[in-house]
Every structure is written in structure tokens, then in C-alpha cells.
DRENDO-1510 file (C-alpha; in Angstrom, 1 decimal, always signed):
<recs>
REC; n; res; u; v; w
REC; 1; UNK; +135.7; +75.6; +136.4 .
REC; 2; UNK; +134.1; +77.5; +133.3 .
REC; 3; UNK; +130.5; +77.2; +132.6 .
REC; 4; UNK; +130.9; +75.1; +129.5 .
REC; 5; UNK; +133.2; +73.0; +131.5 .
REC; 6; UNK; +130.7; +72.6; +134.4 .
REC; 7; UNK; +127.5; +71.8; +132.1 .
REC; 8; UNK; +129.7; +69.1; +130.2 .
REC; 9; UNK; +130.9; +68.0; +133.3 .
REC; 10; UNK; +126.8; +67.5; +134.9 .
REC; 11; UNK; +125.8; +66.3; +131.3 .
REC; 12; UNK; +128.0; +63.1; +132.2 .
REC; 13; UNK; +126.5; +62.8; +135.4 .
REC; 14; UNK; +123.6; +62.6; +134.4 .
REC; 15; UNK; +124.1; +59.8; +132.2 .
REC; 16; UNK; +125.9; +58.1; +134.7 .
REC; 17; UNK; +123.0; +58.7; +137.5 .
REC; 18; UNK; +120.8; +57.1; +134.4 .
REC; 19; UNK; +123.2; +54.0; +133.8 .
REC; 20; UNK; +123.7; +53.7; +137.8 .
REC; 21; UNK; +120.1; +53.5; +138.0 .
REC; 22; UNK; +119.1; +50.6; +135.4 .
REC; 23; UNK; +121.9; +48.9; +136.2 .
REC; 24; UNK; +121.1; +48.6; +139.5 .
REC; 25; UNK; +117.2; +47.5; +138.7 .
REC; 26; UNK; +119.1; +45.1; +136.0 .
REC; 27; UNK; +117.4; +46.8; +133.1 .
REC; 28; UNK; +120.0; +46.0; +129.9 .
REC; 29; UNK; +122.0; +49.3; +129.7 .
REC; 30; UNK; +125.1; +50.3; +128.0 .
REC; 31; UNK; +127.0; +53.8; +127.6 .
REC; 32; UNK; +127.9; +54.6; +123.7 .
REC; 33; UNK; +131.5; +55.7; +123.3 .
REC; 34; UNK; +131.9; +59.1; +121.9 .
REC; 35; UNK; +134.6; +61.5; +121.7 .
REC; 36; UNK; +132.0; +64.3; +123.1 .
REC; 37; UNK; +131.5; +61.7; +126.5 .
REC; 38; UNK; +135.5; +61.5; +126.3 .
REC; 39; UNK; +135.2; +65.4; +127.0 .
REC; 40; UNK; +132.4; +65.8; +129.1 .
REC; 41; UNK; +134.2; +62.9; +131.6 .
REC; 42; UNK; +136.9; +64.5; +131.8 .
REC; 43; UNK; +135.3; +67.9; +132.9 .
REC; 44; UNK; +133.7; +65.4; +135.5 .
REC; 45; UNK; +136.8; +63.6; +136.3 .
REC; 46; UNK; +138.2; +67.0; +137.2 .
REC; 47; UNK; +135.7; +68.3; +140.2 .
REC; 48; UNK; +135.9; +67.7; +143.7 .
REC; 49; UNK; +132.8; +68.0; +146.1 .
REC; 50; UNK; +130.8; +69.1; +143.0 .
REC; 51; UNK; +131.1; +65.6; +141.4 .
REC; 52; UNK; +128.9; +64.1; +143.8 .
REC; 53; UNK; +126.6; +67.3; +143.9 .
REC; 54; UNK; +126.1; +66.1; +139.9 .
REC; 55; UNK; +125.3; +62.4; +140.7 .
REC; 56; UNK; +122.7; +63.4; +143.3 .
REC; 57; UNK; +121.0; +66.1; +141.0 .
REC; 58; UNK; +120.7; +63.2; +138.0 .
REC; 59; UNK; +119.7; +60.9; +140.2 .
REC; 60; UNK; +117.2; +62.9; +141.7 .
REC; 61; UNK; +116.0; +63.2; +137.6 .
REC; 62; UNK; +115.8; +59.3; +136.4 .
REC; 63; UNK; +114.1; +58.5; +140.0 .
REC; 64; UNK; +111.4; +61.1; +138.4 .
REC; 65; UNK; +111.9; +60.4; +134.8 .
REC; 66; UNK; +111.0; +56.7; +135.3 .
REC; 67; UNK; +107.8; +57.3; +136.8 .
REC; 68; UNK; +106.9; +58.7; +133.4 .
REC; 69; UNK; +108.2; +56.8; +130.8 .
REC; 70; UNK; +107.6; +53.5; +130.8 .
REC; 71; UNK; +109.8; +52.6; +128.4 .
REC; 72; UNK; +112.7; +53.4; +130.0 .
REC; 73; UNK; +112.1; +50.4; +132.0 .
REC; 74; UNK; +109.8; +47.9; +130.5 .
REC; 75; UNK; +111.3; +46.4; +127.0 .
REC; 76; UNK; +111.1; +43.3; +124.6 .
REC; 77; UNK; +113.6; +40.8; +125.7 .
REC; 78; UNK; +116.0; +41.7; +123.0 .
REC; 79; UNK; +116.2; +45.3; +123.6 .
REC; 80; UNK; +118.8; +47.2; +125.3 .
REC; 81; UNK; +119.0; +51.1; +126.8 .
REC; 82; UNK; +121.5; +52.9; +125.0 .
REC; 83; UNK; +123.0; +56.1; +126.3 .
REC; 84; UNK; +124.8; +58.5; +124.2 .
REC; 85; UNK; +125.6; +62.6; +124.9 .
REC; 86; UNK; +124.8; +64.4; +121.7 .
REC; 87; UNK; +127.5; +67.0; +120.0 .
REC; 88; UNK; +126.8; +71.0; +120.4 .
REC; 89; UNK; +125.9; +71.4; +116.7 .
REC; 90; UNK; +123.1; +69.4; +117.3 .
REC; 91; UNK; +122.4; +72.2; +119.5 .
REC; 92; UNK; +123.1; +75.0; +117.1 .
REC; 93; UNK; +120.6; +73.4; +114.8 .
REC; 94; UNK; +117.9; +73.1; +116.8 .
REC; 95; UNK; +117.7; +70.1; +119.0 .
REC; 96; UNK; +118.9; +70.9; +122.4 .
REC; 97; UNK; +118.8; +67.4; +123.8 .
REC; 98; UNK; +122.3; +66.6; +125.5 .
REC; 99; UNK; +121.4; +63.1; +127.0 .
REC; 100; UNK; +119.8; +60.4; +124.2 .
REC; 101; UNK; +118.5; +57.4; +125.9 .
REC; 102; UNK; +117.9; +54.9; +123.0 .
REC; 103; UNK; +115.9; +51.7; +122.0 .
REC; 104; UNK; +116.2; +49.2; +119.4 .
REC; 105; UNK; +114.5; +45.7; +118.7 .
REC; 106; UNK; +113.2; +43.6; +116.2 .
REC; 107; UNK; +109.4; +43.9; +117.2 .
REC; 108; UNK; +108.8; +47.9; +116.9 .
REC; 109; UNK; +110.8; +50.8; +115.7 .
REC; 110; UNK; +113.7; +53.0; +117.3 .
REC; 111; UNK; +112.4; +55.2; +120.6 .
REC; 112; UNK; +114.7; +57.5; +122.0 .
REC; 113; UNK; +114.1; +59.7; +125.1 .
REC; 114; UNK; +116.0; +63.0; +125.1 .
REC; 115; UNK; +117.2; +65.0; +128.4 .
REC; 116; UNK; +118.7; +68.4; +128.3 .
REC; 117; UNK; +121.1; +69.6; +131.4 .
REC; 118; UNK; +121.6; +72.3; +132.9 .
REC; 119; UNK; +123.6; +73.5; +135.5 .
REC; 120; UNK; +122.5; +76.3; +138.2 .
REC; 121; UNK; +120.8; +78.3; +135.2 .
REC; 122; UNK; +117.5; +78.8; +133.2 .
REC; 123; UNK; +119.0; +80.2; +130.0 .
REC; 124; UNK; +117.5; +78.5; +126.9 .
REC; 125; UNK; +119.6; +80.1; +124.4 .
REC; 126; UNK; +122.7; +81.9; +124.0 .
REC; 127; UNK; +122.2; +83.2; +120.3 .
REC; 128; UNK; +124.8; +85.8; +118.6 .
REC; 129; UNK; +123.9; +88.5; +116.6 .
REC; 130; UNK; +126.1; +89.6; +114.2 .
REC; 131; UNK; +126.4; +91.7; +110.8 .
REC; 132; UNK; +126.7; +87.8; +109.3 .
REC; 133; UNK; +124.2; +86.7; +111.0 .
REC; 134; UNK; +120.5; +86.2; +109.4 .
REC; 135; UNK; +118.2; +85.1; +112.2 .
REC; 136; UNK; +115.2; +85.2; +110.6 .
REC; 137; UNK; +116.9; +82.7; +108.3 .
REC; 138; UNK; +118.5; +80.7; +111.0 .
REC; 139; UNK; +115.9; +80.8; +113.9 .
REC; 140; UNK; +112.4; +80.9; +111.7 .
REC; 141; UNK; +113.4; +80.0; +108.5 .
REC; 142; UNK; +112.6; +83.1; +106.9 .
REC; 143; UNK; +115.5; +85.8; +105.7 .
REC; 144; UNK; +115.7; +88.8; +107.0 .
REC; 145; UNK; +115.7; +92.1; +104.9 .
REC; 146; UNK; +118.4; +93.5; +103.5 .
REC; 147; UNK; +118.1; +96.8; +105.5 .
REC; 148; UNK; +117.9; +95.1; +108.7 .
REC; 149; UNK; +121.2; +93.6; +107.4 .
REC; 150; UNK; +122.2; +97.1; +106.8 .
REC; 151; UNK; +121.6; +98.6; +109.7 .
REC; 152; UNK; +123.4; +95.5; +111.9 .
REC; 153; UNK; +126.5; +95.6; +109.8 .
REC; 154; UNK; +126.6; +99.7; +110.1 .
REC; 155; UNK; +126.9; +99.5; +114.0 .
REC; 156; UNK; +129.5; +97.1; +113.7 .
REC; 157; UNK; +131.3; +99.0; +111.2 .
REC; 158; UNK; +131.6; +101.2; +114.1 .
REC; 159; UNK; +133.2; +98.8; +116.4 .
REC; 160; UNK; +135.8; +97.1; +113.8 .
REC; 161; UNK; +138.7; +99.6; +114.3 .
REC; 162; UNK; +138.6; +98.6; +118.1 .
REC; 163; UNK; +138.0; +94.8; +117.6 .
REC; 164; UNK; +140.2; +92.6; +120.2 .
REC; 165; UNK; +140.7; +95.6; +122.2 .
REC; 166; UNK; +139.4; +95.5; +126.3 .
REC; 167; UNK; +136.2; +97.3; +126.5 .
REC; 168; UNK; +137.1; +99.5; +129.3 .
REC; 169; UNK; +140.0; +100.9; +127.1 .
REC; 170; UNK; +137.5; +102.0; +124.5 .
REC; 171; UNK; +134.7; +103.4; +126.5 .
REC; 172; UNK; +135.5; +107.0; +126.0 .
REC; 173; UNK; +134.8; +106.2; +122.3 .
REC; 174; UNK; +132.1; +104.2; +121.9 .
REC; 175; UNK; +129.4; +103.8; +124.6 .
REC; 176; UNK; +128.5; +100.1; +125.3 .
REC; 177; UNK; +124.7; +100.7; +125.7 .
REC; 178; UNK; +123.7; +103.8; +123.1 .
REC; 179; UNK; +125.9; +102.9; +120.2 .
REC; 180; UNK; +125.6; +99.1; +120.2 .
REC; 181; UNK; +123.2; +97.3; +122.5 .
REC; 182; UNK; +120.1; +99.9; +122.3 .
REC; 183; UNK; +120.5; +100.4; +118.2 .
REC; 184; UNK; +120.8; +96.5; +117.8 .
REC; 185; UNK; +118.1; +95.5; +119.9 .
REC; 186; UNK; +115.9; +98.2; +117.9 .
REC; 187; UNK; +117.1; +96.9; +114.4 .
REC; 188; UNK; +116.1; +93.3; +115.9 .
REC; 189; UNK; +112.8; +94.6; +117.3 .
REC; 190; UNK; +112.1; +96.2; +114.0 .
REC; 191; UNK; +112.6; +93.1; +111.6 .
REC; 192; UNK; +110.8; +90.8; +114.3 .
REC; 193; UNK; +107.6; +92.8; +113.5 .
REC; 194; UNK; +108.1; +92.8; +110.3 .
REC; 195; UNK; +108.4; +89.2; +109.5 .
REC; 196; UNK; +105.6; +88.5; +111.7 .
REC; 197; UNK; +103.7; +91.1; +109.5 .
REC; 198; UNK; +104.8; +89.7; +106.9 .
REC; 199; UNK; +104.5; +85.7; +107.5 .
REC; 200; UNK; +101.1; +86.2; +109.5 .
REC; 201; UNK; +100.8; +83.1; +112.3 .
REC; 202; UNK; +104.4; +81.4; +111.3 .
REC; 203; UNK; +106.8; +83.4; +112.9 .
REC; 204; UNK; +105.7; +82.9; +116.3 .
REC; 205; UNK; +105.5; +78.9; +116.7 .
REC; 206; UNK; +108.2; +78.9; +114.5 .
REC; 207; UNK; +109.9; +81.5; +117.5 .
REC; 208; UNK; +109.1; +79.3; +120.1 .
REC; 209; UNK; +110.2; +76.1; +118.2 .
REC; 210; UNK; +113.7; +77.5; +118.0 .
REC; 211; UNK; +114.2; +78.6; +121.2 .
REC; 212; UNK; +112.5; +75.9; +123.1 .
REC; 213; UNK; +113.6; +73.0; +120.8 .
REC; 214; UNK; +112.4; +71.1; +117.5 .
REC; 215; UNK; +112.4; +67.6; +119.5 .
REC; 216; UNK; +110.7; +66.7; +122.7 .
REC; 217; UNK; +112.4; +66.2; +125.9 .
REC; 218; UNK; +112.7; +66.6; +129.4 .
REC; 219; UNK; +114.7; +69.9; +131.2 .
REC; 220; UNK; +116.8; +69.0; +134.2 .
REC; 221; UNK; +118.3; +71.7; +135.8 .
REC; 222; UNK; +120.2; +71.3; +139.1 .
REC; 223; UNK; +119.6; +74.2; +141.4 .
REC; 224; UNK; +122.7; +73.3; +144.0 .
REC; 225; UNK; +122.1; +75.7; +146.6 .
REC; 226; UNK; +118.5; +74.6; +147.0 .
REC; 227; UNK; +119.7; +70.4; +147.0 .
REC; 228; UNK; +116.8; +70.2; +144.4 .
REC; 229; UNK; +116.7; +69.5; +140.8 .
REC; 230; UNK; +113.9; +70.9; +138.8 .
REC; 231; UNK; +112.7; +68.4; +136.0 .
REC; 232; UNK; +110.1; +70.0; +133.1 .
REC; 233; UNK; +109.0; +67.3; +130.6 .
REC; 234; UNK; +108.6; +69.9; +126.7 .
REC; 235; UNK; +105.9; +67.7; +124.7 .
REC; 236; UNK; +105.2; +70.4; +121.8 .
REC; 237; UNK; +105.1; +67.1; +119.4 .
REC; 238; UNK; +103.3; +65.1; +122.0 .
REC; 239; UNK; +106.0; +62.6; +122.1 .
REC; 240; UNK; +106.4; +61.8; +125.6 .
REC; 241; UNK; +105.0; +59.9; +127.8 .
REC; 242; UNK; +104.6; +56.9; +125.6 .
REC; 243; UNK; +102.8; +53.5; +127.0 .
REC; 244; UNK; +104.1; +50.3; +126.5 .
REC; 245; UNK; +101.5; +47.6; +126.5 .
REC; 246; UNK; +99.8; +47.8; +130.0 .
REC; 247; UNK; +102.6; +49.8; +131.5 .
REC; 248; UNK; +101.4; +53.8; +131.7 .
REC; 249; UNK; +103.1; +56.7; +133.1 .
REC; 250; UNK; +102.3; +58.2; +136.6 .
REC; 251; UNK; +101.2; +61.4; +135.1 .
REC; 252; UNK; +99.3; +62.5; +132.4 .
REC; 253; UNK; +101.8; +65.6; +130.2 .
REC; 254; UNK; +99.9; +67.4; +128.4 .
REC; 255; UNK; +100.7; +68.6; +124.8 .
REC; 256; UNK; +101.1; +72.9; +125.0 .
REC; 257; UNK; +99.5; +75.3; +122.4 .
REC; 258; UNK; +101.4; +76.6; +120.3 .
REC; 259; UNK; +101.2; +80.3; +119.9 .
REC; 260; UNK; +99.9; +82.0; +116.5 .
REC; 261; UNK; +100.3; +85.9; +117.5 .
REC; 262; UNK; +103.0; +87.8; +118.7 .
REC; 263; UNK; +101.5; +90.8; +120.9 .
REC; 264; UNK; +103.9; +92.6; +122.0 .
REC; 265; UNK; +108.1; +93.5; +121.3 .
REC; 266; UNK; +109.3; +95.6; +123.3 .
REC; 267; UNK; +112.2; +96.8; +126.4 .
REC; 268; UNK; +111.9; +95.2; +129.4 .
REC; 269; UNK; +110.8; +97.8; +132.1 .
REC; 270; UNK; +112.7; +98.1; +135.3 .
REC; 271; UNK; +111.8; +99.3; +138.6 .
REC; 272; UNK; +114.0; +101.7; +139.9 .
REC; 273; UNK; +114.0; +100.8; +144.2 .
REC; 274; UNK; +115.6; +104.1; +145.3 .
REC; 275; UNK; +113.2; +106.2; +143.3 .
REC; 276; UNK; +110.2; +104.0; +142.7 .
REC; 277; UNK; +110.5; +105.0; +138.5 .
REC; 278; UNK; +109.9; +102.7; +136.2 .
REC; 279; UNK; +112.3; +102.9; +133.3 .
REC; 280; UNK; +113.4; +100.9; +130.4 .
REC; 281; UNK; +116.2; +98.4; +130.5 .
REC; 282; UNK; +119.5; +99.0; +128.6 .
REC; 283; UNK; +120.0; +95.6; +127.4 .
REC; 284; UNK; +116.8; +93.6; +127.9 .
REC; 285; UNK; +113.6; +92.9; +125.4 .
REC; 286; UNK; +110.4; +91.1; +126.2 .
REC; 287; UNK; +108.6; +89.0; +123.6 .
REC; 288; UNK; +104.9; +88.3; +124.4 .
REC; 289; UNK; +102.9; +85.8; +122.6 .
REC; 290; UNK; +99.6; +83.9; +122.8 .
REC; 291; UNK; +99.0; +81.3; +124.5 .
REC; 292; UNK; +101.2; +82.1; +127.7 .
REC; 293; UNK; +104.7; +82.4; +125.9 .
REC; 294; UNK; +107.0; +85.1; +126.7 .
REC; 295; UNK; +110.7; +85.3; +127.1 .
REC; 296; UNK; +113.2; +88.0; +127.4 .
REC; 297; UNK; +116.6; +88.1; +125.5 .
REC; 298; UNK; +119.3; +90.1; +127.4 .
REC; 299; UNK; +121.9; +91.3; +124.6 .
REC; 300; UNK; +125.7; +91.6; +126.0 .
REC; 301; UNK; +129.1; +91.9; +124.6 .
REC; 302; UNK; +130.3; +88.6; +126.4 .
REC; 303; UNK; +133.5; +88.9; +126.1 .
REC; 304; UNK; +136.3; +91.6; +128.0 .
REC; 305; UNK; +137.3; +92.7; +124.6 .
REC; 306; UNK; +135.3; +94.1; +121.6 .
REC; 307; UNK; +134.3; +91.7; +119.1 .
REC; 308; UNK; +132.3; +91.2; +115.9 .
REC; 309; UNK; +129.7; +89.9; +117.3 .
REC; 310; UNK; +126.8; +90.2; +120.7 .
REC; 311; UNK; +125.2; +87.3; +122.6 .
REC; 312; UNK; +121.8; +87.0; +123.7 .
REC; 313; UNK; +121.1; +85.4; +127.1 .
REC; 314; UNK; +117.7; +84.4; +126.2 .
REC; 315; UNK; +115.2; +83.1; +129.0 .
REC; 316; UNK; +111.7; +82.0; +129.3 .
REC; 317; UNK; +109.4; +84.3; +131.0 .
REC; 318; UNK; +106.3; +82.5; +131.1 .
REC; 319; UNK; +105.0; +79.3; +129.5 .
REC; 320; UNK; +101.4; +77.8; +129.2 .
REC; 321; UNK; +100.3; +76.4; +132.2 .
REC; 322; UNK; +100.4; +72.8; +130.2 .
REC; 323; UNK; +103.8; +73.0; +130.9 .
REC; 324; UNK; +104.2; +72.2; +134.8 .
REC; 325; UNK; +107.8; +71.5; +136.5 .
REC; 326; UNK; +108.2; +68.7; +139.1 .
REC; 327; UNK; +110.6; +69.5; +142.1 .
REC; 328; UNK; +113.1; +66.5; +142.8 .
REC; 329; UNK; +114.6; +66.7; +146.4 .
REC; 330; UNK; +118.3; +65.2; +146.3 .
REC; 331; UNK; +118.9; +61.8; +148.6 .
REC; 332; UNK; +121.8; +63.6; +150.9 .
</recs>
């Protein structure tokens, strides 16, 4: 099964671990119809053993996720849970929360909790680059020049006469890492610095907002080799974690810093084992902020054939320590 197929696929079993689990403590719950949980059931419908490696990772999850929002499980008498999957473009814009998990009554306003899945990787983003593409614009709402601009759509002038064509065909005329990935990765480097020059202490909240997500939520990721599922609660709007009445969570989450400064853009270095050198990766750039942030976006061509556009694997390095990830044992 593809890797979209397989998130999708863990995205409904998570909401079904979350409805099993009310259910069963007789909390009103019901599951929104969608054509999005359509899709992701029958993703789900479609494994074998996996299936019920899904159900015990999301259960794992709620059995957490309860202990620290209280209302999940403690409601006015007219209120009922409310579980929906979101669409991808609400993704693409910003909010990476897959799961909602709604309320509604007549004595306070709409809470929703959101949950974002994923399956056997860490990835936060997968962001193209492209000589369409402004991502100042799109991921910090400030354009980018138009010689950045120039320079992108000047590298992949260079690829259009082999677009659609396999990689490996083409290698003896364009090289993979010094015509595309190194020049990009410097053109992105370059504009990064210069809008955080430029827009003193914006660009980098405004970074880490983008790739870590403009609503609060909580990360489940289900690490199947391991029979664990890591749950990280993101409060950067100090949203979780909510009382109701006399009903408190079991832990405190703290509320991170935002950073103000980026230090440091640069390649990732790499250790070379046979040799013991330290050199500088082909494909990989580190961004290092205050306040504990720094991630690393890996540029590739994702795809066997050439195309008019890259994509960033981008990953979280470190966080502040605020940020702490409970480990969920699965029930096998």
C-alpha cells in the first residue's frame, strides 16, 4: 500500500479507536459522514494484519488523550462528540489536523480538539519548490524577490526539455545534485536570510507556524516496529488542555516560546564513517532558531521522472523542551 494510502488508511483508525472508546464509556459520540472518511475507509477496509496494528496504535492515543482533556469526556447533557477527518487542503493551508473531535451545546461555545496522524514517520512537511512557487508568500506571508524567482525558474529552465523523462536516462546531461538540488537549496538559503533581514523577528515564528501548524493539536505517530505510539500535545496558542468545571487534566502542557531569531542557514554536515571527514550534505539544510527550534528540510526530485517541480522532506530537529512526547505502549 502507498504512503498516502496507509496514512489515510491509520487516519480512520484513529477515529474509530476514538469512537470505540466513548462509545464503550457511553459518552454521546457520532462519526460525521464525509466523502474524505469514504476514502480513508476504504484504504482501511483494504489492509490485512495492519488493520488491527492501526486500531491498537489509536487506541493506545485516546487512552492517553483522555487523561488530558477533559472535555473529551465530561459534557453538558445536551452535547454530543462529533468526529470528522478534515480534507488535505486544509493541510496545504496551514492546519494539519487530520482528526476533529467536536463539541456543540446551548450553554458555551463550539470546542474542537484536533489530532494529526502519522504513520511510521516524523516528516512535518512535504513542501515543493518550484519556479511558480513563492514560499515566502505561501509559508510566511511575505513574497519573495523577484531574483530569487529568477534564479529558481533559470534551473528549471534547464530541466524543461527532459520533463517526464526517467532520471537515470538523463543523468549524463544534467547532474541531479550540482545542477538542481545544491543551486536550489542555495537560492532558498539566500532569500531565507534575506527576508529575515528584511522582516526582523516575523519570519521566524511565522517559519515555525507554518511548518508546525496554525491550530493546536496533538501528534500521534505510530512507530509499528516498536508496538508504541508516540503522542506530542503542540499548544503554540495555549489551547489545550482546557478544564471543564472541576474536571482538570492529568498533566500540566505547557505553552512553547516562540522563536524571534533565526541563527543559522546552512547544509547539513555529514560524517563520513570510513574516513572520519566531515562534509556537507548534497541535499539536506539545517535551520536553527531561538528558543530550541531547528529542523532540516531534505530537497528531492520525488518522482522517477524529471519534473517541474522538487519536494522537501522537512523534519524537526529539535523543539523547546516545553514540548515533551508521551510514549503509549499498545494493548497486544
Amino acid at each position: 500500500m502507498a504512503n498516502t494510502e496507509s496514512g489515510k488508511a491509520f487516519e480512520y483508525a484513529c477515529l474509530l479507536a476514538i469512537y470505540d472508546f466513548y462509545k464503550e464509556k457511553e459518552v454521546p459520540v457520532e462519526i460525521i459522514e464525509s466523502p474524505q472518511l469514504e476514502t480513508a475507509k476504504s484504504y482501511f477496509d483494504a489492509l490485512s494484519d495492519h488493520g488491527k496494528n492501526d486500531l491498537l496504535a489509536g487506541e493506545a492515543a485516546i487512552k492517553l488523550i483522555n487523561l488530558l482533556e477533559p472535555k473529551l469526556d465530561h459534557y453538558a447533557d445536551n452535547s454530543v462528540l462529533k468526529l470528522t477527518l478534515q480534507t488535505d487542503s486544509n493541510g496545504q493551508k496551514g492546519d494539519v489536523r487530520d482528526i476533529l473531535c467536536i463539541r456543540n451545546d446551548s450553554k458555551r461555545k463550539s470546542w474542537e480538539l484536533g489530532i494529526s496522524c502519522k504513520h511510521n514517520h516524523f516528516a512535518l512537511k512535504h513542501s515543493r519548490i518550484s519556479p511558480t512557487i513563492d514560499f515566502g508568500k505561501e509559508w510566511l506571508g511575505k513574497q519573495c524577490s523577484s531574483e530569487y524567482m529568477e534564479k529558481v525558474g533559470k534551473i528549471f529552465a534547464n530541466l524543461k526539455p527532459y520533463v517526464k523523462e526517467k532520471w537515470d536516462k538523463v543523468s549524463d546531461k544534467v547532474d541531479k545534485v550540482d545542477d538542481v538540488y545544491k543551486p536550489l537549496l542555495k537560492a532558498f538559503m539566500d532569500e531565507l536570510t534575506r527576508l529575515d533581514e528584511e522582516y526582523p523577528g516575523e519570519i521566524a515564528p511565522a517559519l515555525v507556524n507554518y511548518l508546525i501548524g496554525e491550530k493546536d493539536f496533538y501528534k500521534v505517530i505510530s512507530v509499528e516496529k516498536k508496538h508504541i505510539t508516540l503522542i506530542t500535545p503542540v499548544n503554540l496558542h495555549d489551547s489545550l488542555n482546557e478544564r471543564y468545571k472541576d474536571h482538570r487534566s492529568m498533566f500540566s502542557i505547557e505553552k512553547p516560546k516562540l522563536p524571534s531569531v533565526i541563527y543559522h542557514i546552512g547544509f547539513k554536515k555529514v560524517l563520513d564513517k570510513k574516513t572520519n571527514a566531515i562534509n556537507q550534505s548534497d541535499n539536506t539544510i539545517i535551520v536553527t532558531c531561538d528558543e530550541g527550534w531547528s529542523f532540516s528540510l531534505r530537497i528531492h526530485n520525488a518522482s522517477s521522472k524529471v519534473e517541474n517541480s522538487m519536494k522537501f522532506d522537512i523534519e524537526s530537529v529539535s523543539t523547546p523542551e516545553s514540548i515533551r512526547s508521551f510514549i503509549a505502549p499498545w494493548n497486544v
